[in-house]
N, C-alpha and C positions, 0 to 999 in steps of 0.2 A: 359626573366629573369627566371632565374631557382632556388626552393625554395631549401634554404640550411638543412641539416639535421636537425639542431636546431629549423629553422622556420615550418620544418614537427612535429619534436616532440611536440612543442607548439602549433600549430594547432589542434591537434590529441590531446590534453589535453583538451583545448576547445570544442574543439566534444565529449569527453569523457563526461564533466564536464555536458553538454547540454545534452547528452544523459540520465546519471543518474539523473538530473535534473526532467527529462519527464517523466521518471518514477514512481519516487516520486510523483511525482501528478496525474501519473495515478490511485497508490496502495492510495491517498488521494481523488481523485476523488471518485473509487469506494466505501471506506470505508463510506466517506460521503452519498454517495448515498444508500445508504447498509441502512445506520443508519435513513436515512428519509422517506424509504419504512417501515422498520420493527420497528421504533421507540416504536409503539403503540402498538405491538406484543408482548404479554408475552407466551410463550409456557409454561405452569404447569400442568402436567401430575398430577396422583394420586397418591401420596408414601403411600405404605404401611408401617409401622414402627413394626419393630418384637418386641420390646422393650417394648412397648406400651400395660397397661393392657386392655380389655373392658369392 
C-alpha cells in the first residue's frame, strides 16, 4: 500500500507539530533549569550615581 499525497502531507503535519512540540520543552526545560541553579543569585555590582551629592 502506497501513501497518498494527502496522507504524506498529514503525516508531515504531525512530525512537524511533534517536532515543535519538543522544542518547546526544550527552551522550557532549560529555562526551568536556569531559574533553579541561579534563583538565589543576585548579581549587584556597585553604581556609581553622578547625580548624587556627598
Amino acid at each position: 500500500m502506497h501513501a497518498t499525497f494527502l496522507q504524506k502531507v498529514i503525516l508531515c503535519m504531525i512530525a512537524g507539530f511533534f517536532a515543535a512540540c519538543l522544542i518547546q520543552w526544550g527552551k522550557v526545560f532549560v529555562e526551568g533549569a536556569d531559574d533553579a541553579l541561579n534563583k538565589g543569585y543576585k548579581h549587584t555590582a556597585p553604581t556609581m550615581s553622578l547625580t548624587a551629592k556627598p
